[in-house]
LUMBADREN-604829 format. One line per field, with one value per residue (C-alpha): residue number from 1; residue in three letters; x, y negated, z negated. Coordinates in steps of 0.001 Angstrom, whole numbers. Each point is the difference from the previous one (the first is absolute). Layout:
N
i: [NUM_...]
aa: [ALA_...]
c1: [X_...]
c2: [Y_...]
c3: [Z_...]
END
This chain:
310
i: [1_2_3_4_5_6_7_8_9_10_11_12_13_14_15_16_17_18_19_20_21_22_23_24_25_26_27_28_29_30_31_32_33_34_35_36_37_38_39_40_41_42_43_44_45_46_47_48_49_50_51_52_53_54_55_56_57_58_59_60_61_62_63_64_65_66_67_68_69_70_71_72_73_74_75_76_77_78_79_80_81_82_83_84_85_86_87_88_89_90_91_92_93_94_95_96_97_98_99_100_101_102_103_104_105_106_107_108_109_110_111_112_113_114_115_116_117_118_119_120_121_122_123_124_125_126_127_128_129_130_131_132_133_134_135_136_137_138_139_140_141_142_143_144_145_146_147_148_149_150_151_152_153_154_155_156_157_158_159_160_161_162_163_164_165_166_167_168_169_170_171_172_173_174_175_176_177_178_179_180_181_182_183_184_185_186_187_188_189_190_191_192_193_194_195_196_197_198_199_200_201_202_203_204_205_206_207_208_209_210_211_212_213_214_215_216_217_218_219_220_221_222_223_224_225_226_227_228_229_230_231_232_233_234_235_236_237_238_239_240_241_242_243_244_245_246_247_248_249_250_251_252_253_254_255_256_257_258_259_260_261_262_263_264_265_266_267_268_269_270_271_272_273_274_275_276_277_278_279_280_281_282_283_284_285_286_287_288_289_290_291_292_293_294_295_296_297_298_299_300_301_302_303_304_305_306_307_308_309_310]
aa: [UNK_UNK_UNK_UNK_UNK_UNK_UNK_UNK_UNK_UNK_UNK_UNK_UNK_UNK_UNK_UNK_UNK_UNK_UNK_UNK_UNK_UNK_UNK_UNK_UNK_UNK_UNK_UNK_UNK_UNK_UNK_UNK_UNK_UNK_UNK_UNK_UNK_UNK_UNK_UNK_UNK_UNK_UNK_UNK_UNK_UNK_UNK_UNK_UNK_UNK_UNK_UNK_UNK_UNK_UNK_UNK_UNK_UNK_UNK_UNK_UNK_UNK_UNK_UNK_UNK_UNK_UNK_UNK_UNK_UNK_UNK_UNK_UNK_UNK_UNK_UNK_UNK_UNK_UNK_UNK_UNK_UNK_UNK_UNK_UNK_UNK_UNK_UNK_UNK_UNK_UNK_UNK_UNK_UNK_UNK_UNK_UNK_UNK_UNK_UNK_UNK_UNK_UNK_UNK_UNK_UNK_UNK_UNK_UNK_UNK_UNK_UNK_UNK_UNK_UNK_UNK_UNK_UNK_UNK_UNK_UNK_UNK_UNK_UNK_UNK_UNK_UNK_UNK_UNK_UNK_UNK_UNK_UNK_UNK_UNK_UNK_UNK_UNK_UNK_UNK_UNK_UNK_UNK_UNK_UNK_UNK_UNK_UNK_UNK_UNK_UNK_UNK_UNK_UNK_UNK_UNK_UNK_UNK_UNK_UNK_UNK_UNK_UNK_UNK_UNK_UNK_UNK_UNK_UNK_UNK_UNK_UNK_UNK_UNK_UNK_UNK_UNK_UNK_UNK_UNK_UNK_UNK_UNK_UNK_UNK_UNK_UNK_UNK_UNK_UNK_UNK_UNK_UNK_UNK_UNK_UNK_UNK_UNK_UNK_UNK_UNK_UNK_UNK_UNK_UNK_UNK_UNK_UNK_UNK_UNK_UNK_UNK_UNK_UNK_UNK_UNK_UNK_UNK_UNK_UNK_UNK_UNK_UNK_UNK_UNK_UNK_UNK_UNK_UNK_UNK_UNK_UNK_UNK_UNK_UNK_UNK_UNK_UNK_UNK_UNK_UNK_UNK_UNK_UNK_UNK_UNK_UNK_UNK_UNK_UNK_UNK_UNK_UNK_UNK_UNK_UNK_UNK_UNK_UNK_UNK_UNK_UNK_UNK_UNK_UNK_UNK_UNK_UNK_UNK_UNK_UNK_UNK_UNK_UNK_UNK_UNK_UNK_UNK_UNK_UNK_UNK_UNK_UNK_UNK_UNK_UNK_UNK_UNK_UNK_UNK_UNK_UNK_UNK_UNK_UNK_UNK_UNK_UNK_UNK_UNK_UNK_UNK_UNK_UNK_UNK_UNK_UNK_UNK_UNK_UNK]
c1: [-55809_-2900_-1835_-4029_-1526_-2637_-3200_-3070_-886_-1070_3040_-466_1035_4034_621_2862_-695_-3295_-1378_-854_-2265_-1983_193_-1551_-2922_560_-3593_570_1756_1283_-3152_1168_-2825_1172_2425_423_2447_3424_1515_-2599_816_-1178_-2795_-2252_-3147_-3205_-1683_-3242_-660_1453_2087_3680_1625_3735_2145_830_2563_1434_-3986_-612_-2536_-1262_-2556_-2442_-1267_-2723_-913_-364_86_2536_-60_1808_160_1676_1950_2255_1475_3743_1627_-1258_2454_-671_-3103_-1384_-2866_935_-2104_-3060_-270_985_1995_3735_1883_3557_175_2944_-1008_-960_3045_-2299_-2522_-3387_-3175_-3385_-2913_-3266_-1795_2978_1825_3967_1868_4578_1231_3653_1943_3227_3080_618_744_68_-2870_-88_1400_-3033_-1486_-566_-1288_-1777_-1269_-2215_1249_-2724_1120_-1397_3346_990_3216_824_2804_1614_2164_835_-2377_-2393_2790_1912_-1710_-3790_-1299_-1128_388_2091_3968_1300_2664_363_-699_1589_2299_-1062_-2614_-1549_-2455_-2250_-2183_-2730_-2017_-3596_-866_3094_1224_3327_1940_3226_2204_432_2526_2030_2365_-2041_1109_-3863_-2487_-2967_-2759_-656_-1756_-261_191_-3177_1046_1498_3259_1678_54_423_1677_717_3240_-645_3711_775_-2788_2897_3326_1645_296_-2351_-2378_-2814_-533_-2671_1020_-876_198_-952_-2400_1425_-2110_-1482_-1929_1712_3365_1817_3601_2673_-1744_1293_-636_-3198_-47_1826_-2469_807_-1171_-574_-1169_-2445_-1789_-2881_-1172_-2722_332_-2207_-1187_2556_2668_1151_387_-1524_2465_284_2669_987_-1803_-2676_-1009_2371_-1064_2442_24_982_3033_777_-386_-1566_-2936_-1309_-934_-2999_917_-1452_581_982_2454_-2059_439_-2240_-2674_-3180_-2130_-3994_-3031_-2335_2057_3472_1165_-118_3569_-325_2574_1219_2333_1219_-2973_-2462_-2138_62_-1594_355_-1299_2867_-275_1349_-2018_1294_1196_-2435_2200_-1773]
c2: [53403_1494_-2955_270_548_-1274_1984_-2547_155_-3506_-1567_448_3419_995_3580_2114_2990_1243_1829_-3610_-328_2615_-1549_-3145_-1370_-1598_-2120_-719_-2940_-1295_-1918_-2599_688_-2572_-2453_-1952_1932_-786_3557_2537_3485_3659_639_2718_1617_1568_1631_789_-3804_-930_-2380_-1375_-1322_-2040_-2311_-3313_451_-3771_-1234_2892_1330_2693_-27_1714_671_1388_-471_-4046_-444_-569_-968_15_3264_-426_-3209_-483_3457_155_-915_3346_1233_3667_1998_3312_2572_2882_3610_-1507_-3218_-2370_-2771_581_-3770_-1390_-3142_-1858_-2831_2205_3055_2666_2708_-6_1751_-1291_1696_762_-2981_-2415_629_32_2808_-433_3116_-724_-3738_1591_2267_953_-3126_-1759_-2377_1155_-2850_-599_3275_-215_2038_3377_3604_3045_3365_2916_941_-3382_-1016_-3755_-1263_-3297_-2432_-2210_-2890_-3514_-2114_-691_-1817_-1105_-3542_-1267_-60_3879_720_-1686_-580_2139_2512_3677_1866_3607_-1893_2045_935_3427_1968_2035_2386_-456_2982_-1723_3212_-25_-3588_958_-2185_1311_-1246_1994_-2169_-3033_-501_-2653_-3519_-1492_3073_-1384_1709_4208_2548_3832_2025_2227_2859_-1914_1799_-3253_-3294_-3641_-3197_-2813_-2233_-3882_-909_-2291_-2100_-1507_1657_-1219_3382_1658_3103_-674_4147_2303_3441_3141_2511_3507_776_2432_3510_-691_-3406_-2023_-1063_-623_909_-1951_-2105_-1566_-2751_38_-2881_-3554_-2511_-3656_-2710_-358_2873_3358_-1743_2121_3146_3082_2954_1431_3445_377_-818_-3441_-2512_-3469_-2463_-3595_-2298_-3440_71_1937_3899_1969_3975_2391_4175_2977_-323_-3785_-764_-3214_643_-4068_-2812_-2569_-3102_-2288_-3730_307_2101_2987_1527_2975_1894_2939_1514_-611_117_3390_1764_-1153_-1628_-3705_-1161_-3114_-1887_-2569_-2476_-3030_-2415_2635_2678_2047_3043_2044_3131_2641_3293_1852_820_-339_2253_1434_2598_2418]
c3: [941_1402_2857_564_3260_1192_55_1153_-3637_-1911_-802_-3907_924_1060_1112_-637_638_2233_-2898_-1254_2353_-1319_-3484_1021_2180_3401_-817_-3345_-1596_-3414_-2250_-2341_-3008_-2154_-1017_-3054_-2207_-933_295_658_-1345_-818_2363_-957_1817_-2060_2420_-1814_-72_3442_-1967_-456_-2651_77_-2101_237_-2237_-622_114_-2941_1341_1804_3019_1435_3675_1182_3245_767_-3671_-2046_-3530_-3540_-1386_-2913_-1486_-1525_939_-1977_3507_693_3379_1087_-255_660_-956_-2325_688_-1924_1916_-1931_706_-1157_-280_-335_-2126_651_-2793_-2482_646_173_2016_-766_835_1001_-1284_1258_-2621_976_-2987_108_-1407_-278_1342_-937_-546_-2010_970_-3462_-1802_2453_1992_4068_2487_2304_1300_3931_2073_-789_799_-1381_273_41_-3206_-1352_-663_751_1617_516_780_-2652_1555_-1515_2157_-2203_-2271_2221_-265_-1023_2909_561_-4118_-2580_268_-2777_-272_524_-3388_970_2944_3220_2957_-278_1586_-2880_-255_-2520_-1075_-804_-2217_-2472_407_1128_2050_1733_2183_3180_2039_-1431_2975_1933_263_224_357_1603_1900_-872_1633_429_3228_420_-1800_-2782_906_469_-1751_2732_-2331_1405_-947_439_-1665_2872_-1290_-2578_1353_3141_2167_-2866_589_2220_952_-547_-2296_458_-3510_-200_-2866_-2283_-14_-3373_1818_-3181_1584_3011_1376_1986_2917_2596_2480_2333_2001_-38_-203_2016_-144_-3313_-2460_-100_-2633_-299_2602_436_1795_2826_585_1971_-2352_1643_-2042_287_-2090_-696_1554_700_3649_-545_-458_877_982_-173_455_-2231_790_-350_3463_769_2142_462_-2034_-557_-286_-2457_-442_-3839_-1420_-899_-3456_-372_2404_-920_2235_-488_1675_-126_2885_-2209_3551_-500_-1616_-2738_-113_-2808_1257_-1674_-573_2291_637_3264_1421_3218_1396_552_1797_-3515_-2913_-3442_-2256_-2690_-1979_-1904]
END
C-alpha cells in the first residue's frame, strides 16, 4: 500500500506522488457550501449561469447553488440520483423513484427518454453520460429498490444491472455491458476511445467490487469490448468521478476524493469528513472541484481543469 508524504500542503490534502502537488493548491482549502441533505448526489455544473445543481436523493429533491445561495430547484424530483447535460444543454436526470431517465427542457417541461428494457420496467437508473453522438449511457443498479428510502422497495423486473446505451433519436436502448455486480458512476476518456464504470458491489457483498473499470469503445462508438480493472478503490466505493484534461481521474471514496493517473496510479487524495459519493468540476476556468458528500456540499480549488469533451 502506497503511504503519503508530507508536502507542507493543508492537511485536507495527502500526497502520493509529487505530481499531486501540481494538481492541487498549497493556499487553497476544502469549503463546506452546504449541509442539510440526507445523501447528496449527482452534482452538475451549467456554466452559462454560474450555477450547480445536486440531489438530495432520500429528501426528493434536487438543489440548487449559486454562489451564497442555495435554493429548491425542483421538488419533488423522483429521488432523482445522477445528472448531467446532453450536447444541447439540457439537464439529463436519473430517477431512482420513478425507474427512469428524463430530460429537462428549456420551458421546464419533462420529457422520459427511456423507463423499459423491453418488457420490462428499468431498476433505478444511476448515474449518467452524453456521448458526442447524442447518445446516452447510463448505469442501471438496484439501489433505488433496494428499500424506500432512495426509491421504492420492489423487485427486479428483467433480474440484472446493466449499463445501456440509449440512442435519443431512434429510442433504442441496448445493453453494452451486463457483467457488473452494481455499475455506478460512468464516464468517457477524452477521445471517447474508452468508457470508466465504476462497480460499488461491496456496498451489499462482503469482499464485493468496490473498483473502477476501464472498457474500450468499440470502433463503431455503439459498444464496448472486454475491460478490465483500473484502480481498487478503499475505503469505501468510486461512487461517482470526472476526468481532468489530463486524463486523471477524480473519484469518490469512503475518505474523501481520491485522484488517480492514466494509468491507475494513485497520485493523492482530499480528504473530506463524509464519505464522498460523486465530484464535477465548475467554476468559469472548470478548476474548482464540487463535491457531494453525505448530508454536504463542498468545493475546492484544484490545480486541474475539467474535462469538456467535444
Amino acid at each position: 500500500m502506497q503511504t503519503p508524504f508530507t508536502s507542507g500542503r493543508r492537511n485536507e490534502f495527502e500526497v502520493y506522488d509529487e505530481r499531486f502537488l501540481y494538481l492541487t493548491l498549497p493556499n487553497c482549502w476544502v469549503e463546506c457550501l452546504y449541509e442539510g441533505c440526507l445523501w447528496a448526489e449527482g452534482p452538475v455544473y451549467f456554466a452559462d449561469g454560474d450555477y450547480l445543481l445536486w440531489s438530495d436523493i432520500p429528501n426528493n429533491r434536487i438543489l440548487r447553488w449559486a454562489g451564497d445561495h442555495v435554493s429548491v430547484f425542483r421538488a419533488p424530483s423522483n429521488n432523482t440520483n445522477g445528472n448531467t447535460r446532453d450536447r444541447q444543454g439540457r439537464l439529463i436526470s436519473c430517477e431512482h423513484g420513478s425507474r427512469r431517465v428524463t430530460r429537462t427542457e428549456p420551458d421546464g417541461s419533462i420529457t422520459v427518454l427511456v423507463d423499459r428494457y423491453g418488457e420490462h420496467r428499468l431498476n433505478s437508473p444511476n448515474d449518467v453520460v452524453v456521448k458526442s453522438d447524442n447518445s446516452i449511457w447510463f448505469t442501471d443498479p438496484p439501489y433505488g429498490r433496494l428499500s424506500d428510502y432512495e426509491g421504492h422497495a420492489e423487485t427486479s423486473e428483467y433480474g440484472a444491472a446493466y449499463v445501456f446505451r440509449f440512442d435519443p433519436g431512434t429510442s433504442e436502448l441496448t445493453v453494452v455491458a451486463d457483467d457488473f455486480n452494481k455499475p455506478n458512476g460512468i464516464a468517457f476518456s477524452e477521445d471517447e476511445s474508452l468508457l470508466y464504470v465504476a462497480d460499488t458491489g461491496a456496498s451489499h457483498k462482503v469482499g464485493g467490487e468496490h473498483h473502477i473499470r476501464v472498457l474500450p469503445v468499440s470502433a463503431d462508438g455503439k459498444g464496448l469490448g472486454k475491460g478490465k480493472v483500473f484502480a481498487e478503490v478503499s475505503p469505501g466505493c468510486a461512487d461517482g468521478f470526472r476526468l481532468d484534461t489530463e486524463g486523471n481521474i477524480w473519484t469518490s471514496a469512503g475518505d474523501g476524493v481520491h485522484c488517480y493517473d492514466p494509468n491507475g496510479v494513485l497520485l493523492g487524495k482530499i480528504k473530506i469528513p463524509d464519505a464522498v459519493s460523486n465530484v464535477t468540476f465548475g467554476g468559469p476556468k472548470r478548476n474548482r472541484l464540487f463535491i457531494t458528500a453525505t448530508t454536504s456540499l463542498y468545493g475546492v480549488y484544484v490545480g486541474a481543469n475539467g474535462l469538456q469533451r467535444p
